[in-house]
C-alpha positions as a Markdown table, in Angstrom:
| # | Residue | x | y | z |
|---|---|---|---|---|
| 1 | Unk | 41.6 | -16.9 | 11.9 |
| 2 | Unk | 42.4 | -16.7 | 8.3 |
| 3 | Unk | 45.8 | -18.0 | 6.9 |
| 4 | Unk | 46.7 | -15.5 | 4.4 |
| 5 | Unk | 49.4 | -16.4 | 2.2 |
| 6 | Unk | 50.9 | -14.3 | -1.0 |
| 7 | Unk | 54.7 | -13.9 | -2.4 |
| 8 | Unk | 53.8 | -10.7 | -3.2 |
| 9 | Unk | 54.3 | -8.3 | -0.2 |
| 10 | Unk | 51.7 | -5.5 | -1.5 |
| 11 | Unk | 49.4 | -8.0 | -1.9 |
| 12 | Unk | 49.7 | -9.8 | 0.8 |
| 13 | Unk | 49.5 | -6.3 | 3.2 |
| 14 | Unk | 46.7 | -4.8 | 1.4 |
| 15 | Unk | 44.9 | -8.0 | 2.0 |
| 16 | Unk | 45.7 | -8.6 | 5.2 |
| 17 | Unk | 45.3 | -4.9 | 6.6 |
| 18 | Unk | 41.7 | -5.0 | 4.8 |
| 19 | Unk | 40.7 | -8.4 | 6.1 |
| 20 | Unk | 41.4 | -7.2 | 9.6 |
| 21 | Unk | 39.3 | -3.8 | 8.7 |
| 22 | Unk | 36.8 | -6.1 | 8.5 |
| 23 | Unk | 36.9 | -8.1 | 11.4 |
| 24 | Unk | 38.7 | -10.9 | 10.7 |
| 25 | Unk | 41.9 | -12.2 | 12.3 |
| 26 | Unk | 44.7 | -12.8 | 9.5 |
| 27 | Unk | 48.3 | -14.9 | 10.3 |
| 28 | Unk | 49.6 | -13.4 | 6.9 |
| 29 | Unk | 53.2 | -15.1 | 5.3 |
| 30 | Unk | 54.5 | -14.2 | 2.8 |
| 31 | Unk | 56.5 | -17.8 | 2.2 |
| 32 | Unk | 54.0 | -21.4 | 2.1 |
| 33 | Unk | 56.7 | -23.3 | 4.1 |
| 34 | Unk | 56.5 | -20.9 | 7.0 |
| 35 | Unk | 53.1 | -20.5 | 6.3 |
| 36 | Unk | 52.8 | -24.5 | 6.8 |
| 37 | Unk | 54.7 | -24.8 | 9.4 |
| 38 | Unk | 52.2 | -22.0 | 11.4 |
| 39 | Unk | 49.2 | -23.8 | 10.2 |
| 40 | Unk | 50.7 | -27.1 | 11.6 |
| 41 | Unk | 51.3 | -25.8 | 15.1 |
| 42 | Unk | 48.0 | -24.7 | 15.7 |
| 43 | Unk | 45.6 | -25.9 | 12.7 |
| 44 | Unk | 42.3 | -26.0 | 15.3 |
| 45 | Unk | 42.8 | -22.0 | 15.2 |
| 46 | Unk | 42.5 | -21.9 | 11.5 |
| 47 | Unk | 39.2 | -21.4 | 9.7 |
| 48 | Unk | 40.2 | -21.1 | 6.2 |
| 49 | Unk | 43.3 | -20.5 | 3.8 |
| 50 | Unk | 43.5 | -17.9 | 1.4 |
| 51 | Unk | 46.5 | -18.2 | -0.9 |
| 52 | Unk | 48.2 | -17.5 | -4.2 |
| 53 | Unk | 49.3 | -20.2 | -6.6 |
| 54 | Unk | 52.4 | -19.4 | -8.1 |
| 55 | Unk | 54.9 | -18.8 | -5.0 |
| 56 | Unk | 58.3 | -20.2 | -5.0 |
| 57 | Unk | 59.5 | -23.6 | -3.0 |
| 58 | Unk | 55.6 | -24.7 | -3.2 |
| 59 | Unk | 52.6 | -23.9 | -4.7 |
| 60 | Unk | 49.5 | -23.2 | -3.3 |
| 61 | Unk | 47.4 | -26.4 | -4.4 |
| 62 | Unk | 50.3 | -28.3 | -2.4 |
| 63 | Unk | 50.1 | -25.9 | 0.3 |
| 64 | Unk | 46.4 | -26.7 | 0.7 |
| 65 | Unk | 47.2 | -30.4 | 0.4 |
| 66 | Unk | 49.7 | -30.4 | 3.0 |
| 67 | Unk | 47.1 | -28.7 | 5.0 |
| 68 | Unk | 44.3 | -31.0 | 4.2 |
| 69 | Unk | 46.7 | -34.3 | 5.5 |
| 70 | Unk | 46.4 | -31.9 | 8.8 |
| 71 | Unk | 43.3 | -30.9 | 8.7 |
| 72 | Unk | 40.4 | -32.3 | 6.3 |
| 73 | Unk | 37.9 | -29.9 | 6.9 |
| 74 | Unk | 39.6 | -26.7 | 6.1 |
| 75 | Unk | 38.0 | -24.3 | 3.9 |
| 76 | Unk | 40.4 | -23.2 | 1.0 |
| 77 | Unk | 40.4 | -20.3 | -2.0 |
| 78 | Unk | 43.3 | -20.0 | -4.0 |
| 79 | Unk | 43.8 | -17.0 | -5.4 |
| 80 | Unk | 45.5 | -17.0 | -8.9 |
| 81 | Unk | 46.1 | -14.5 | -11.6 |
| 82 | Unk | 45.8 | -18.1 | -14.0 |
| 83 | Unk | 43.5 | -21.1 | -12.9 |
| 84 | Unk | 45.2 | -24.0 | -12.5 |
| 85 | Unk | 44.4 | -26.8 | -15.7 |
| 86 | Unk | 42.1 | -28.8 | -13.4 |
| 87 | Unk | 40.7 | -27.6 | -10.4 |
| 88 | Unk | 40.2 | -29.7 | -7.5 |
| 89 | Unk | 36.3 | -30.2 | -6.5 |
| 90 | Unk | 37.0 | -28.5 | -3.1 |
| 91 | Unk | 38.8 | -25.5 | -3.8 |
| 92 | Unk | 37.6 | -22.3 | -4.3 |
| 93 | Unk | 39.2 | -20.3 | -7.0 |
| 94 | Unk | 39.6 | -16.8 | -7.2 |
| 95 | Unk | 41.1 | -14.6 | -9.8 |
| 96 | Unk | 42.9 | -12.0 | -9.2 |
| 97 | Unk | 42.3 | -9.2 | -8.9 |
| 98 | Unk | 39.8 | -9.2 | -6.7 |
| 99 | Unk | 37.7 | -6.9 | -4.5 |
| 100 | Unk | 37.9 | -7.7 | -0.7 |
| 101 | Unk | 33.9 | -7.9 | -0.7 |
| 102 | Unk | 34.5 | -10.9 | -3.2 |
| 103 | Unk | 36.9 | -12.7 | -0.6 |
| 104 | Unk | 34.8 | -12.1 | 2.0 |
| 105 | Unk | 31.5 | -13.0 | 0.2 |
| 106 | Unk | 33.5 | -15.9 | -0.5 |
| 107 | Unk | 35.0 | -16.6 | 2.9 |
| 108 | Unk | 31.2 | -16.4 | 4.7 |
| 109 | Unk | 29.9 | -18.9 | 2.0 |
| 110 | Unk | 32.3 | -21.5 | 3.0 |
């Protein structure tokens, strides 16, 4: 299960729609709160976390931090139009746009 999380609503349905194309199961928000708050319920089900950077009420890095505190050992990409100033050791970056065989070449690596 991939969380899939983009304040862009194209984005986030193309994404999602081709993710599950390809076999993968996708819990897609468009908002990181709620997105949290999914990931918190049931964080054993998740396998990674693919989401944007810039989204109102909280960023992705915190996203994946809040995740972390819930679950170390999740894999992460953020995927950003603009790279954040320092980027953590253990995040993947991805810049956008991207091809879905990049995200999953990406997702099979981690």
């Amino acid at each position: 299960m991939i969380l899939l999380v983009d304040d862009d609503k194209s984005i986030l349905n193309i994404n999602s729609q081709l993710l599950k194309h390809k076999g993968f199961k996708v819990s897609a928000h468009l908002c990181a709160k709620q997105a949290l708050t999914a990931f918190s319920q049931q964080p054993k089900t998740f396998k990674a976390i693919i989401t944007d950077q810039n989204m109102p009420n909280m960023t992705g890095l915190d996203l994946i931090a809040s995740a972390e505190k819930i679950k170390p050992d999740i894999k992460t990409i953020l995927y950003t139009g603009m790279p954040p100033k320092s980027e953590p050791e253990h995040i993947t970056i991805l810049l956008k746009p991207a091809r879905i065989e990049q995200i999953i070449s990406l997702l099979n690596r981690l």
